[in-house]
C-alpha positions as CSV (number, residue, x, y, z in Angstrom):
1,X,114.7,115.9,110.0
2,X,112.8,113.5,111.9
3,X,109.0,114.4,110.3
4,X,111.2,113.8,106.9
5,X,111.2,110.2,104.6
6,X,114.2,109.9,101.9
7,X,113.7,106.8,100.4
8,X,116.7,107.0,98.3
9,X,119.3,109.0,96.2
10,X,116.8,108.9,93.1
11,X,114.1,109.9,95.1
12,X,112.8,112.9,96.7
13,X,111.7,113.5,100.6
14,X,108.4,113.7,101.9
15,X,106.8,115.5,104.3
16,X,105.6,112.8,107.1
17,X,103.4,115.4,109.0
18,X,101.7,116.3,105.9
19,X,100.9,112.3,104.7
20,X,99.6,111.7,108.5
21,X,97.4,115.2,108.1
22,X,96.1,114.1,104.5
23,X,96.1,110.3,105.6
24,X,93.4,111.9,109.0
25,X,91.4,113.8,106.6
26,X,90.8,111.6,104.3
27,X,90.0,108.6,106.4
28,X,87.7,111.4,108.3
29,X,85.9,112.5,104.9
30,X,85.9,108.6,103.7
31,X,84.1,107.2,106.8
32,X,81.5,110.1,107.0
33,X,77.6,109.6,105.5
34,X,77.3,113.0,104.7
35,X,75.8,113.8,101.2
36,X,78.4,116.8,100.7
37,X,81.3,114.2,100.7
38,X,81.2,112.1,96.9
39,X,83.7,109.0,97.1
40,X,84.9,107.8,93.5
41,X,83.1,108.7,90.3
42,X,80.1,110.8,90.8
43,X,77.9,113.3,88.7
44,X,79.8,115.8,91.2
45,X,82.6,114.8,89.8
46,X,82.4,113.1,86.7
47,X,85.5,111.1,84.9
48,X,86.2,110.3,81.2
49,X,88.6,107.6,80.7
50,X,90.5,107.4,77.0
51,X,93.3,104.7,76.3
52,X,95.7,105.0,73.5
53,X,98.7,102.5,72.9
54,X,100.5,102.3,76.0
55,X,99.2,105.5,77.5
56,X,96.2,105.9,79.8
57,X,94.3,109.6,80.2
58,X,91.6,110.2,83.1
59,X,89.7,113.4,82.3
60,X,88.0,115.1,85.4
61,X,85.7,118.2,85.8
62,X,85.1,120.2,89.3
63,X,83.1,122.4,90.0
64,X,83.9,125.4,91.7
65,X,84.1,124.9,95.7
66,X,84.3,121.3,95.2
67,X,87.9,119.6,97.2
68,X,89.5,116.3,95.9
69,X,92.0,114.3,97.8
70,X,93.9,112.1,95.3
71,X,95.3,109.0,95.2
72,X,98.6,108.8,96.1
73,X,100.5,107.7,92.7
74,X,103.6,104.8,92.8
75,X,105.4,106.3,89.7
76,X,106.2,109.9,88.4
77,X,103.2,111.3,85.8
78,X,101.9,114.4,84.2
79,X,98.4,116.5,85.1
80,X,97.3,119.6,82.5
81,X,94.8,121.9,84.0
82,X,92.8,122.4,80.6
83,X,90.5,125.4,82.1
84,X,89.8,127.3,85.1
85,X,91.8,128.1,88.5
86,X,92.4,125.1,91.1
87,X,94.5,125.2,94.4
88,X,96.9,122.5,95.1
89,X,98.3,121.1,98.5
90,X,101.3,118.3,98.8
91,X,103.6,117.9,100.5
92,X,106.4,120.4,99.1
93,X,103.6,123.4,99.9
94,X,100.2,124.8,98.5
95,X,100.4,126.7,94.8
96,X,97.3,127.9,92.3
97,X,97.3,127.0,89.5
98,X,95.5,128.3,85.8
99,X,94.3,127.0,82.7
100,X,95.9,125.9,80.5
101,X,99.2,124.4,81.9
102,X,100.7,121.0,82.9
103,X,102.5,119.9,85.8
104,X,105.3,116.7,86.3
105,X,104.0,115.3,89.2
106,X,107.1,113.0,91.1
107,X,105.5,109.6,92.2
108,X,104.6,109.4,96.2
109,X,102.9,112.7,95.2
110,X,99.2,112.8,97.1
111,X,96.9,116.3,96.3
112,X,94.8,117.8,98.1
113,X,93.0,120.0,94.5
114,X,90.7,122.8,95.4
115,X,88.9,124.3,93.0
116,X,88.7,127.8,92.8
117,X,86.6,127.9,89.6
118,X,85.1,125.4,87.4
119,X,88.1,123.2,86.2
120,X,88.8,120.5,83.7
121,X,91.8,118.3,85.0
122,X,93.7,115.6,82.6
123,X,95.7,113.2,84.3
124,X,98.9,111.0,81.6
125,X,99.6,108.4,82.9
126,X,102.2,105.0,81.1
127,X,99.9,102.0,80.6
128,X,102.4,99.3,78.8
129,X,99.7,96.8,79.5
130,X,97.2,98.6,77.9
131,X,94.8,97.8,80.8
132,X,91.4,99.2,79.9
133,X,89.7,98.3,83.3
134,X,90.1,101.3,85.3
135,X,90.0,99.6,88.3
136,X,93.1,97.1,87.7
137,X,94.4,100.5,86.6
138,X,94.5,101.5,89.7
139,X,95.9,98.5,91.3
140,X,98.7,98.9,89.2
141,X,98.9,102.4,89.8
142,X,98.2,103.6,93.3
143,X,99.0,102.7,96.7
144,X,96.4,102.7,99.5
145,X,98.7,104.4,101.8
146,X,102.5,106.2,102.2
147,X,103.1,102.7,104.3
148,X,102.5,101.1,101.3
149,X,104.3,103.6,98.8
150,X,107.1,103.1,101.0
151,X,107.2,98.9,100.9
152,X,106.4,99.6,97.0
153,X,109.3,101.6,96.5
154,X,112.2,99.5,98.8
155,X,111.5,96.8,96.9
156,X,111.4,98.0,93.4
């Protein structure tokens, strides 16, 4: 149980030796200068942002072959895979997934997406600020690391 977190009753546990193997990889793929390796929005992997009162929607395409390591998300929310077959890694194990179908993902949830085929992702996420700058979004949103999901949670 010791490679295990449990934050509390409400919450579920987390895998620590898959955060510290997602944490290496993407700190790896991050600090590399290879042109194979696209960091935020890119024509690779281009984003659609749409905002309706109090909700916030990120659309993404990938192409087949391409990997994505997401951000690691402070509250619960819901993805739809609107086409094509992608490959998902977190911490409770690896499934495949095909368009069309949704998933609840529980917050402290960090992907590792793989796409299999060329796939349309739409991310749902609460916005009861109605925050249109997609970078405060992400403040709000997202924590930079499980140490920081971790502080974020014990003192909510």
């Amino acid at each position: 149980m010791d490679n295990q977190i449990k934050l509390n009753s409400e919450t579920r546990i987390i895998n620590t030796d898959f955060i510290n193997k997602v944490e290496s990889l993407e700190n790896a793929m991050l600090a590399s200068d290879s042109p194979y390796i696209v960091k935020g929005n890119s024509d690779a992997f281009p984003l659609k942002h749409s905002f309706s009162d109090g909700i916030y929607v990120r659309e993404m395409f990938m192409q087949a072959g391409g990997l994505v390591i997401g951000k690691l998300y402070k509250e619960s929310h819901t993805w739809f895979l609107l086409s094509g077959t992608i490959e998902v890694a977190t911490d409770e194990g690896i499934n495949v997934f095909e368009g069309p179908t949704y998933v609840n993902a529980p917050s402290g949830t960090k992907r590792v997406i793989n796409a299999l085929s060329d796939a349309v992702i739409v991310n749902v996420y609460a916005n009861p600020e109605n925050i249109t700058d997609t970078d405060k979004l992400e403040d709000m949103l997202t924590c930079k690391s499980y140490d920081a999901y971790l502080e974020y949670k014990l003192l909510k």
